[in-house]
N, C-alpha and C positions, 0 to 999 in steps of 0.2 A: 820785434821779438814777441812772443807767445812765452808763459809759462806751461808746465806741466798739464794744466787745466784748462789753456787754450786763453786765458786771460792777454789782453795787451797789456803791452811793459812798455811804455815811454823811456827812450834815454838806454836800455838795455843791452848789453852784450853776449856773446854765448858764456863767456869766463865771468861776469859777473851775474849772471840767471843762475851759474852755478851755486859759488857764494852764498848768492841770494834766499838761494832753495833749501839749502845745508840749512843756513838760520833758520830759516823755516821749521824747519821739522824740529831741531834743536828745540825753540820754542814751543812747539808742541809734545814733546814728550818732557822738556823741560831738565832738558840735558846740556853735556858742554856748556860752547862759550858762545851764543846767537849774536852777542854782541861784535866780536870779535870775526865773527863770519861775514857778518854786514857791513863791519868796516871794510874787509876787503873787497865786495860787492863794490862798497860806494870809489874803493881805489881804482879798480880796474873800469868803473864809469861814473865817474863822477855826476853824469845828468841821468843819472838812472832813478826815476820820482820815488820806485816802491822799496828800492831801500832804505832812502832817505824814512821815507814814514815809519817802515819797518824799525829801523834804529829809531825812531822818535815813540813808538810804541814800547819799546823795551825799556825805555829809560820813564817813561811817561807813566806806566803801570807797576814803578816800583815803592810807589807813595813816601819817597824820600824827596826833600825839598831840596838837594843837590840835583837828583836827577830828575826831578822838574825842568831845573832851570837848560839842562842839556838837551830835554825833550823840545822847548822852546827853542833854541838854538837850533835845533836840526830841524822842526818845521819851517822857521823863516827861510833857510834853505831850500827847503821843500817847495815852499811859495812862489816861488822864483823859476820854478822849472817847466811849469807848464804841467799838459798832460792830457790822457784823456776823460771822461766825466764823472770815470771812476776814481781815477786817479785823483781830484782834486776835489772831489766827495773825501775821500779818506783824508787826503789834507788838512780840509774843512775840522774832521772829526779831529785829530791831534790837535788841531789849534783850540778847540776848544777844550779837550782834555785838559792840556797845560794850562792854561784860562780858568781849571777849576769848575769848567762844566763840565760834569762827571755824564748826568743825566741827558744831557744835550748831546755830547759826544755817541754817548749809546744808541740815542736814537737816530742819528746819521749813518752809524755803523747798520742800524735797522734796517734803512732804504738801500743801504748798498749790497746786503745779503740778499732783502728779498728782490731788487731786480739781477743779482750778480751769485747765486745761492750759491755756486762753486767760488768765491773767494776764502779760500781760506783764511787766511790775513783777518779779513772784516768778521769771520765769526770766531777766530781766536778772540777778538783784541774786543767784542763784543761782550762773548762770554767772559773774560777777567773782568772788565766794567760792571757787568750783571751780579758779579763777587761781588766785588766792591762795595754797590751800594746796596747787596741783599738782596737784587728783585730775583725772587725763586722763579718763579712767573718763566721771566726771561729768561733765566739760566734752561730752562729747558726748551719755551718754544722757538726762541731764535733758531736753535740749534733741529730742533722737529721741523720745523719751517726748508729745511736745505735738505735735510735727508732722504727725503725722492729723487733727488738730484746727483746721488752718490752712490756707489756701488764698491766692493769689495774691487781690490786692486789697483785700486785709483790712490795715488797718494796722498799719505795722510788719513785715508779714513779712517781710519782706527782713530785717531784726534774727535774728528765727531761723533764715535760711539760712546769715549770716555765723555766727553764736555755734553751728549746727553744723558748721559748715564748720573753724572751727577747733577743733573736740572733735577730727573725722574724721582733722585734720594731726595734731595729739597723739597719738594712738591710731594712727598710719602709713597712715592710709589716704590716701594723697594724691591721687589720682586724684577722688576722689570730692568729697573737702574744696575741690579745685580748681574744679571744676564745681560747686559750692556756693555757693563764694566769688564766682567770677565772676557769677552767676548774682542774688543781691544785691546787687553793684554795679550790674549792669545796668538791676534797679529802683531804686533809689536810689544813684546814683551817689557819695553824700558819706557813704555807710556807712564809718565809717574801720577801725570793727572790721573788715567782712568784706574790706576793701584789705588788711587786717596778715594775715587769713588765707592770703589766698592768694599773700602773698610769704612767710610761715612756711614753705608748701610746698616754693616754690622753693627756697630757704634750705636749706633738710633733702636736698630733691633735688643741690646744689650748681648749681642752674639759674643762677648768676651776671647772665648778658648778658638771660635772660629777666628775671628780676629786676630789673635796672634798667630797661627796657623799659619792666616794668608799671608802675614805681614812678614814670617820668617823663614817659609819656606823657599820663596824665592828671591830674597832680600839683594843677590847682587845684582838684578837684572835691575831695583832701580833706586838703589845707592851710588851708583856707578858714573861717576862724573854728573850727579845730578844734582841742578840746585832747586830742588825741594825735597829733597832727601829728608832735612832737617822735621820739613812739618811732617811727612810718613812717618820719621823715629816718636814723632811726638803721638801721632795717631797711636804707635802701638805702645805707647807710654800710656796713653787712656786706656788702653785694657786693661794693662796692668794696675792703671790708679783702680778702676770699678773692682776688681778683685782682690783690693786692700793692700797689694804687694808692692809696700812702698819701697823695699830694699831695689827693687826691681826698677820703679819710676825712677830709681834717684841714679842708680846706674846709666840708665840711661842718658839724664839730664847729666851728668860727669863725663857722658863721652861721647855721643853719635848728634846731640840734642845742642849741647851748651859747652863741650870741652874744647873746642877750638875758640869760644867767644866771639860769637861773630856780632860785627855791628853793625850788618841789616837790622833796618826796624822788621821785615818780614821775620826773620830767625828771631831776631829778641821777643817779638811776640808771643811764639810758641815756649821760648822759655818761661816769659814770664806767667804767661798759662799754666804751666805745671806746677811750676812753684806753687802758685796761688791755690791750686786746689788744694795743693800738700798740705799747707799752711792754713787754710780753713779747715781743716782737718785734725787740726793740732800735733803736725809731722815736724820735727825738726830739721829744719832744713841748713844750717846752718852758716857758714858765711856764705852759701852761694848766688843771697838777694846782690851783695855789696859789687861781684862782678857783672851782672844786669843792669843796675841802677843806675853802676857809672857807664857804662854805654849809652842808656836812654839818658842820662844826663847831657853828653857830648853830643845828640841831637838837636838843642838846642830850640828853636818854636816848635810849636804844633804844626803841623800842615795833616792831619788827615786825623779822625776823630777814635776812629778804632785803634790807632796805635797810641793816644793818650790813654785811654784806659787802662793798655798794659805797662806804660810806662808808670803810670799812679802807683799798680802793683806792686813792681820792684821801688820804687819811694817811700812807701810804707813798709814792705819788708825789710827792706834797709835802714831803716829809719832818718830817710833824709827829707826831713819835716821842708828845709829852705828850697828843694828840688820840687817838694809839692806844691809850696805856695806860688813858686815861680810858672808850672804848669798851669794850675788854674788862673794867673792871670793870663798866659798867654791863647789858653781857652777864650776868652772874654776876648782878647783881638779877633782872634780868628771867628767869631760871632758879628763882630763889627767887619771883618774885611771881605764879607759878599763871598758869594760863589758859590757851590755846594756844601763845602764840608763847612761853610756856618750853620747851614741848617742839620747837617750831621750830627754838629758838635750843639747845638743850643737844644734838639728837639731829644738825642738822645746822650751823644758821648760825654757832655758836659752833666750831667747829672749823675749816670755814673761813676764818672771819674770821680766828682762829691761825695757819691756813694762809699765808694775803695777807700778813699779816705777817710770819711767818717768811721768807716768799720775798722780801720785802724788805732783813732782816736778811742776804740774804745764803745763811740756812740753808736750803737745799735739798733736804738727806736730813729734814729736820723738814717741810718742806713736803710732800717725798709722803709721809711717816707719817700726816700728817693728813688729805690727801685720796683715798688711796688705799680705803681704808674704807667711805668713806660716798659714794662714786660713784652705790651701787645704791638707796640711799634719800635721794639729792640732791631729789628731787622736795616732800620732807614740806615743805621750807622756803618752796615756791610759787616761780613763775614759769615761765615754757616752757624745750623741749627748747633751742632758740636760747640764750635766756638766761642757762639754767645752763652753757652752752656754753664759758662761762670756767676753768669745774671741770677738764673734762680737758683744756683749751687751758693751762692753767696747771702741771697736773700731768705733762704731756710736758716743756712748758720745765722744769720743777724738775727732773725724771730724766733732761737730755740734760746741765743744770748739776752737777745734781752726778757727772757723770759715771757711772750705774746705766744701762751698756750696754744689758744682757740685759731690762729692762723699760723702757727707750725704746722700741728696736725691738720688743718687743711691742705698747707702746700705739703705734707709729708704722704698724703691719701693721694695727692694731684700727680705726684711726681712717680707712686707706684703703681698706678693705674696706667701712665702712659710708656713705665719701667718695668712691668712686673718680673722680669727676669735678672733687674740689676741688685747685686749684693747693697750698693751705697741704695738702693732706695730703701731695702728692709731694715737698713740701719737704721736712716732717718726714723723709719715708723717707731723701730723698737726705743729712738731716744725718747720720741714723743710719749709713748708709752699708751696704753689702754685709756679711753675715753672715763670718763669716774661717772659720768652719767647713765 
C-alpha cells in the first residue's frame, strides 16, 4: 500500500490507509479525535507500522507522564513489526521521544524529512518537537526544507503553509508568516495551527483590534471539535489583557479558556498564563487560582519543564505553599534523572519556577536575580516568544516592586522600543516615570 503521497505503508490496508489518513489530517488541523481514528487504523491492521507510530506520536507529544508511558507501549509495538527504512527511522524517533530524547528524536525526524520531504507525519511530529524545545531555527526550516516538494492540492498542504508560517513569526519575519498563515486558512479553513499563526504575528506586532478581528470573525471554523481551541481563546484573551480589558480576559478564562477545567497540562497551561498576567497586574482574580492548582496538583512529578512553571503559578496564586515545595523538590529529581527535560529544567525551568515563587513570597530582589540571567536562553525550556512572555512581564513587576529604579526603566524603554504600539508597554513607562536626571 501507497499513501496519498505515494509513501510505502508496511502492514496496511485500503480501510485502515483510510483511518489512518483521517488522523492524519485531524492532527493537523488539530481537530476531532486523531486518537480514536488511529485506533481504528490499527483495528482493521493491526501490522500496519505508521499507525502504530502515528498513535505513539499523539500520546508522545502530549508532555503528560501518563501519555508517555502509552507512547512507549505502542512503540514496543511498533518494534516488532518490521518495516521499511522509513518506517523504522520513525520508530527510531518515538523510542527516543518517549526516552526523553526530545532533541535526538527531532533530529531523526530531520533525516527522514529531508530524504522523504513528502512525509507528512515526520514534519508534523518534527514541527511540535521544534515547539517543544523552542528551536525557532527549526520551526521554520524543516518545514522550508520540504516546500518545493509541495504544491497546492496535494493533501495537507495547507498544514505546511501554517507550520511555516509560524517558523517565519518565531524567526521575525512577520509579513511573510502572515501571508502564509492566511493563506492556509483560506484552504482549509479549520487549520487551528495556521489561525494561532497568524494571531502570534499580530500579538508580536501589538496589532491588538486586528487580533480580535481575526480571532472572532471566523471563530466557528476553529472552535469546532477542536482541541486547541482553548490556546486560540487564550491568544484572543492577549489582546484583550494588552488593552487593559480585564472584564473581557476574565470572561473569557470563565468559559471558552478554563470553564470546563480541563486537566490537560497543555489547557492548564494557558490558564495559568492568564491568570498570572492578571495577577501581576494587581486584577483580582478571585477564587479562580484554587481550580487550577488543584488540577496541577493531581499531576503529580514534573516530567516536562515548561509546565512546572505554570503549575508554580497557580501554587502561588492559590496559596499552596506545601504543592510548591513539593514541586521544587521534584524539580531536583527530574535534574538528576538524565534526558532532556533535566537540562530544560536545571538550565532554565527550575530557576524560573524559584522565580514565581520568590515573587510570591513577596521577595522581589530574589525574583529578578533569578530571572534576569536566563532571559537570553529562555527559549531551551520550549514554548513561543508570546508564551515565554511571562518572563519579562514578571521581571518588570519584580524590579518596579522591589523598588530597582535604574533597571525598571531600562527594561520599561526595552520593552517599548520593541512594543511601541502596546498600551501595557506605555503603562510600564508611565509607572517608571520621567528620568530626574
Amino acid at each position: 500500500m501507497r499513501d496519498s503521497l505515494g509513501l510505502e505503508l508496511t502492514g496496511a490496508t485500503s480501510a485502515a490507509l483510510e483511518h489512518y489518513e483521517r488522523s492524519l489530517h485531524e492532527l493537523q488541523c488539530f481537530i476531532g479525535d486523531p486518537v480514536g481514528s488511529v485506533e481504528h487504523a490499527i483495528a482493521a491492521a493491526p501490522g500496519f507500522v505508521m499507525a502504530h507510530v502515528l498513535k505513539g506520536y499523539l500520546y508522545g507529544l502530549a508532555t503528560e507522564r501518563e501519555a508517555t508511558a502509552a507512547a512507549a507501549e505502542t512503540c514496543a509495538t511498533a518494534q516488532k513489526l518490521g518495516g521499511t527504512s522509513r518506517e523504522t527511522a520513525h520508530v527510531a524517533a518515538l523510542g527516543k521521544l518517549v526516552a526523553g530524547g526530545w532533541h535526538e528524536a527531532g533530529a531523526t525526524l530531520e533525516d527522514i524529512s529531508i530524504a522523504y520531504p513528502r512525509d507528512a507525519l515526520a514534519l508534523q511530529a518534527g514541527h511540535q518537537i521544534d515547539f517543544f524545545t523552542g528551536n525557532a531555527r527549526m520551526l521554520r526550516d524543516r518545514i522550508a526544507r520540504a516546500l518545493p516538494e509541495w504544491s497546492e492540492g496535494m493533501p495537507g498542504h495547507h498544514a505546511l503553509l501554517g507550520m511555516h508560517a509560524f517558523g517565519l513569526e518565531e524567526t521575525g519575519d512577520y509579513a511573510r508568516a502572515e501571508a502564509a498563515g492566511r493563506r492556509a486558512v483560506e484552504i482549509e479553513p479549520r487549520d487551528g495551527w495556521a489561525q494561532h499563526a497568524v494571531a502570534h504575528v499580530m500579538e508580536m506586532q501589538s496589532r491588538q483590534k486586528d487580533g480580535i478581528r481575526w480571532m472572532r470573525e471566523e471563530s466557528d471554523a476553529w472552535t469546532k471539535e477542536s482541541f486547541l481551541q482553548i490556546h486560540n481563546w487564550w491568544h484572543l484573551a492577549l489582546f484583550h489583557y494588552d488593552l487593559g480589558e480585564t472584564d473581557e480576559v476574565l470572561t473569557l478564562f470563565d468559559g471558552p479558556i478554563y470553564g470546563a477545567r480541563s486537566p490537560l497540562a497543555l489547557n492548564m497551561v494557558d490558564a495559568s498564563a492568564i491568570l498570572w498576567r492578571l495577577w501581576l497586574g494587581g486584577t483580582d482574580v478571585g477564587e479562580r487560582w484554587r481550580a487550577v492548582a488543584e488540577n496541577w496538583a493531581a499531576k503529580g512529578a514534573t516530567n516536562y519543564a515548561f509546565n512546572d512553571a505554570h503549575a508554580m503559578m497557580a501554587f502561588v496564586g492559590a496559596g499552596l505553599s506545601g504543592s510548591a515545595e513539593t514541586l521544587v523538590d521534584a524539580q531536583h529529581q527530574a535534574i538528576d534523572a538524565g534526558g532532556d527535560n533535566a537540562a530544560f529544567t536545571r538550565d532554565v525551568g527550575h530557576p524560573v519556577t524559584l522565580a514565581i515563587k520568590a515573587f510570591g513570597d513577596g521577595n522581589y530582589s530574589e525574583t529578578v536575580r533569578l530571572l534576569k540571567p536566563i532571559r537570553g536562553i529562555a527559549h531551551r525550556f520550549g514554548g513561543s516568544h508570546a508564551q515565554r512572555d511571562f518572563i519579562d512581564l514578571t521581571l518588570i513587576e519584580a524590579a518596579l516592586r522591589a523598588g530597582d529604579v535604574a533597571l525598571s526603566r531600562a527594561l520599561a524603554a526595552e520593552r517599548f522600543h520593541v512594543r511601541p504600539a502596546s498600551p501595557l508597554s506605555r503603562l510600564f513607562v508611565e509607572r517608571v516615570g520621567p528620568n530626574p536626571s
